[in-house]
N, C-alpha and C positions, 0 to 999 in steps of 0.2 A: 369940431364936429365929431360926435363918437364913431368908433369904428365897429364895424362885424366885428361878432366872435373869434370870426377865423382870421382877421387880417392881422399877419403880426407888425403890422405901422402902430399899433399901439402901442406895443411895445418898444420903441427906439430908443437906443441910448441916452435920446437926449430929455425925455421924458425920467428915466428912473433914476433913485439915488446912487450918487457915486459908485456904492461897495455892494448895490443889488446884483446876485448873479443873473448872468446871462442866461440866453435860450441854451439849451443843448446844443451841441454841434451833430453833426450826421453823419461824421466821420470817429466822433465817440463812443458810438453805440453800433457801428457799424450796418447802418441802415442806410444805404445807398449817399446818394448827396455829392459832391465832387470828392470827396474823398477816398484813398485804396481802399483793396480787400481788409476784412479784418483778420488779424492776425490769431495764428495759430499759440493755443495754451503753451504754456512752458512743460509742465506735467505732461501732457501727451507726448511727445517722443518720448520718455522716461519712459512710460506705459508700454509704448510700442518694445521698446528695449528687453524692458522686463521679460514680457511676453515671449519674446524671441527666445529668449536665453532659456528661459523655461522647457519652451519647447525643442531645443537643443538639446539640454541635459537630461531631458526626457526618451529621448529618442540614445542618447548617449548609455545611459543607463539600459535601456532596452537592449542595445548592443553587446555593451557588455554582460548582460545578464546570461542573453544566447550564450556567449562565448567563455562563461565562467558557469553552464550550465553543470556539467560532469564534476568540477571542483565542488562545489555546492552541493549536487549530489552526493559524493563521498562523503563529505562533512555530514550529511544527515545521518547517513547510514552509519558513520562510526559514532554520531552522539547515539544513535537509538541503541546501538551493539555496547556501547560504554552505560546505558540505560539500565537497559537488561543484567549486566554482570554486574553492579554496582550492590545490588543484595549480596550476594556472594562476595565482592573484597572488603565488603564494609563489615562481615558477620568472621570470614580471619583477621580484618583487621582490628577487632577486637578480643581478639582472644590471639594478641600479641606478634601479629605479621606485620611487617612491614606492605605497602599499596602495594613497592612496585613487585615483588615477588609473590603478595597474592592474587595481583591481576595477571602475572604469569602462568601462575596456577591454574588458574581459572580457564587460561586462554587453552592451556595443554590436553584438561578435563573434555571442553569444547569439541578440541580438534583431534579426538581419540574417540571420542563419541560419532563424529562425523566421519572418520577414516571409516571406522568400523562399521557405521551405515552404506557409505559405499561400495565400501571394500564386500558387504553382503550379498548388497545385490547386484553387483559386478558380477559377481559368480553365479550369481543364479541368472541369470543373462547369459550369460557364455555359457554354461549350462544347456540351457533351454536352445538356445540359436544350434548350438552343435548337435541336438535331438533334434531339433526342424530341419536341417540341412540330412543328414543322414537316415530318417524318414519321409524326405518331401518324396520321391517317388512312390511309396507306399501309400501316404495321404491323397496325392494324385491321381492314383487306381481307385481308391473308394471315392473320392467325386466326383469321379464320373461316373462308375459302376450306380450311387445313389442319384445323379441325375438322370444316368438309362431309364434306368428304375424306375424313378415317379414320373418324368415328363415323357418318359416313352421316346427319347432320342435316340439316337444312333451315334454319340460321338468314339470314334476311333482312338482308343489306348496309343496305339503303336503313332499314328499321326504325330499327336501333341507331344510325343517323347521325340519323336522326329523332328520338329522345332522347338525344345526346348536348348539346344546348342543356337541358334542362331539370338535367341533372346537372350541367352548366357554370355555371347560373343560381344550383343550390344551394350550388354551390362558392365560387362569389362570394358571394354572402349571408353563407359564414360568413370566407371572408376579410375583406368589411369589417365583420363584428363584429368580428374580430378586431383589426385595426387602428385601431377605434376606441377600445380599450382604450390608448390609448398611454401615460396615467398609468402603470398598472401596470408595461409592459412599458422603459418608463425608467426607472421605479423598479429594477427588476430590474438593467438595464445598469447602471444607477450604482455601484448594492452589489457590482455587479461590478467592475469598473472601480477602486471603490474597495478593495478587498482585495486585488486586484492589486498597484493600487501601497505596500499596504503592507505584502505580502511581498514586494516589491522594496526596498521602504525599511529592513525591519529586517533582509534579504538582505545590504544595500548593508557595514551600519553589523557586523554579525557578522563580516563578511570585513574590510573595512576596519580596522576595531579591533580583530581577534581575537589580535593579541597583548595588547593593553592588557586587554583581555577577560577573557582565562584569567590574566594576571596579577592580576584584582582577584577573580576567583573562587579563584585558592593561596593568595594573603593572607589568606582563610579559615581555609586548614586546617594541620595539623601539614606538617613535610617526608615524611615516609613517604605520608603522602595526598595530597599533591598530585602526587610521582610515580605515584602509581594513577591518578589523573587526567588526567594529561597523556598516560600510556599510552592510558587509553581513548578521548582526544580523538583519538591519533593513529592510533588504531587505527577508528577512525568514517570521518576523511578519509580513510585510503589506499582504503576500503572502499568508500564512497561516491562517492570521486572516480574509484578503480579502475573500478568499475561503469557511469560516465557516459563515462569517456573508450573504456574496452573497446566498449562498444554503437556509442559513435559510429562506432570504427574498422571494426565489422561492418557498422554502416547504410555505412557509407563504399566498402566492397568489392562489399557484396551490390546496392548502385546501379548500379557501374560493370557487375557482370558483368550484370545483367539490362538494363542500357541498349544494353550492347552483342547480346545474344541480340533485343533487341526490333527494334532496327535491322535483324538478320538476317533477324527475321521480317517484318518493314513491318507493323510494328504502330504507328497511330496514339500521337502526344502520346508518347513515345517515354522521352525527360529528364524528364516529370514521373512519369509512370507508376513509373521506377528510382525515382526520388525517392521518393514514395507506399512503395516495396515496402522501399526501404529503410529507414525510418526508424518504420514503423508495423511491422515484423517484430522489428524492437530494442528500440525501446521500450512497445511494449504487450505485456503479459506474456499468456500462455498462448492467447489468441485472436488475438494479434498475425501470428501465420504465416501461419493460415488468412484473414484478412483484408486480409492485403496482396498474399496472389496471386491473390484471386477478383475482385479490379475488374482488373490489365492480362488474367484471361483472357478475362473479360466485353467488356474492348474489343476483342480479339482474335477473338471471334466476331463483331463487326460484318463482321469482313475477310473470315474464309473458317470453316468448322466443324474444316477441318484446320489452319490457323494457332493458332486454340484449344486444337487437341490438342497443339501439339508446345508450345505454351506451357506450357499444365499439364504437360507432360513436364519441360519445363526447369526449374517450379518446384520438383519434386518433387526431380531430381536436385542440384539446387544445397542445398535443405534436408538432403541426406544428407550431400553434400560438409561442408556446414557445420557439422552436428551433429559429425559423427565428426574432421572435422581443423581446421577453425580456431577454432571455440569453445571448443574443450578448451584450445588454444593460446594464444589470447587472451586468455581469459578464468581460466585456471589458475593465479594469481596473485590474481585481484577476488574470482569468485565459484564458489567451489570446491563447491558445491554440486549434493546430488541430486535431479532433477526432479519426485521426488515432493515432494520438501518443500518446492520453490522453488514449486508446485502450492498447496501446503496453508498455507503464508504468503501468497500472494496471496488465498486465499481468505480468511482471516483479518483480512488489511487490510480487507479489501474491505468487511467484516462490522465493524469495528470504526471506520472512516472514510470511507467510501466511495472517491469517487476519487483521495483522493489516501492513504486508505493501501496502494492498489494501488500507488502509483508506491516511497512509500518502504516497501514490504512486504521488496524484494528488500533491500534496503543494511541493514536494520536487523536484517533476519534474518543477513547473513551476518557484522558484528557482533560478536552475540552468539556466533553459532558459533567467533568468534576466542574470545572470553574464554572460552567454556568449553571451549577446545581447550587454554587456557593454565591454567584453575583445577583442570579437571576430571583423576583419576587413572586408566588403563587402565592394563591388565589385558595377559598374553600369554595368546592362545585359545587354548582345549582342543581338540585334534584331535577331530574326531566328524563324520560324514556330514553331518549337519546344518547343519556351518561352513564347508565345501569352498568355496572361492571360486568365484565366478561366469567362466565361461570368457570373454576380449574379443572383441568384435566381429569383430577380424581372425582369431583364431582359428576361431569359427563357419566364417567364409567362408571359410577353407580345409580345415575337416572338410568341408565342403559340397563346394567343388574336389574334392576326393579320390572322394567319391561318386558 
């Protein structure tokens, strides 16, 4: 008698040929039937394993990275400091110096250049503070005599000098707490002091050995990568050395002409003042301008309120001068860069290392801007309203003439 479909009596052993295979079992495919759970893959613990470990060494890494943060740090600062002077040992060292005494060299030039910035306006500091201290009472007569004055107040002279020892008293009080911390505060100088010299020391030895250097870094690699290598090596120095020697050559002009305007003006302290505007307008980024012409105007109001104005006149005219014709020229070779971005990379450092990734924010940005001028593939632009180039500067001022 035939069977259903579904009845498996049809199928019974004794029906099929010897070597015909059987039904599936239920415990092969793991689908229920008297048979266990089905068992777990071999590959998945492995998996699980992996995994772990990954995330171990991940987090291991992370640890250490905190913890080797400041080493790391130093190391950058002294490749970018061996960056920068590497124009300078490579140009005595051909013209028959040995690295390691023209990195010496080098180093001495540096740090005689920066004594001597100090050491300038140390004095004019100490200077200036010993005129404030032995004019503050005279200063204190005329502001208030000028707030009588315009607001029509009544505040008492003799008063405010009457409590001027009790504010003096409290001032000392916390001055010598403060100096009785002096553990803490040489602790502090030391760790300074000491990282100092030891991004001077691996400064010393990056410049000094940097051929033997980058020879035991290509020993590394295939020949195709270690010309990638030696490109981007060489493309960092010109970058970085570009940037330090450009700025100097601007600190270099923007002293002179401002030494000489201050002269004109009889504007006290005269050569440190240039000094001051030139070297704080170059190399501190985006506040640098503003900060180096508000102290010689600030001295320039000691002398007269119109010496002050034609000084802020002169700073103002020299920063146009600057922007529009010698920085382009200068600097159009280092750092071919637009202000909004040389802007949004200092912010960036600033935010990712504080101060010292201000300083190398600008050389590492521009960089990269080389290699990806070199990897990167453009395009010819589509005509459209929207892409019309921007009219120059000199153009403006003479639509404007015409009008």
């Amino acid at each position: 008698m035939p069977q259903p479909p579904g009845d498996t009596a049809a199928y019974a052993p004794a029906d099929l040929p010897p070597d015909a295979p059987g039904p599936p079992h239920p415990a092969r495919n793991g689908s229920g039937g008297g048979g266990g759970p089905a068992r777990m893959p071999g590959w998945l613990p492995r998996a699980f394993l992996l995994a772990g470990a990954i995330v171990l060494l991940f987090m291991g890494g992370l640890w250490l990275l905190e913890r080797l943060r400041e080493l790391l740090m130093l190391l950058l600062t002294s490749l970018f400091i061996a960056f920068a002077i590497e124009p300078a040992v490579n140009w005595l060292a051909r013209r028959g110096w040995r690295r390691g005494p023209a990195t010496g060299l080098t180093f001495i030039v540096a740090a005689a250049l920066g004594a001597g910035f100090l050491g300038g306006i140390g004095s004019l500091l100490a200077t200036q503070a010993t005129n404030l201290i032995d004019g503050f009472p005279g200063y204190v007569r005329h502001l208030i005599s000028w707030v009588n004055d315009t607001f029509g107040t009544r505040i008492s002279q003799d008063t405010l000098f009457e409590r001027l020892p009790t504010v003096t008293g409290t001032l000392s009080r916390h001055l010598a707490g403060l100096a009785q911390n002096v553990w803490g505060i040489g602790a502090t100088a030391f760790g300074v002091v000491f990282k100092g010299l030891g991004v001077l020391l691996f400064s010393f030895y990056l410049s000094a050995e940097g051929p033997q250097f980058r020879r035991t870094v290509c020993s590394l690699l295939p020949p195709r990568r270690q010309r990638q290598v030696l490109w981007a090596w060489e493309i960092a120095v010109d970058k970085t050395g570009g940037y330090i020697y450009s700025r100097a050559l601007l600190a270099l002009i923007s002293a002179v002409a401002h030494y000489i305007a201050m002269i004109g003006l009889g504007v006290p302290y005269a050569a440190t003042l240039a000094l001051w505007v030139g070297v704080v307008s170059q190399f501190i980024p985006a506040i640098g301008t503003y900060l180096a012409g508000a102290v010689p105007i600030l001295i320039a109001l000691t002398v007269a309120p119109s010496t002050a104005l034609w000084m802020l006149l002169f700073v103002i005219a020299y920063q146009q001068l600057e922007n529009y014709l010698l920085q382009p020229r200068i600097t159009a070779r280092t750092l071919d860069m637009h202000p909004a971005v040389a802007f949004g990379l200092i912010l960036a450092g600033a935010a990712v290392a504080g101060p010292i990734g201000v300083v190398l924010a600008l050389p590492v940005g521009a960089s990269i801007q080389a290699f990806a001028s070199a990897y990167v593939r453009r395009y010819e632009i589509e005509e459209h309203p929207l892409t019309e180039p921007v009219a120059p500067a000199g153009t403006i001022m003479r639509w404007l003439g015409r009008k």
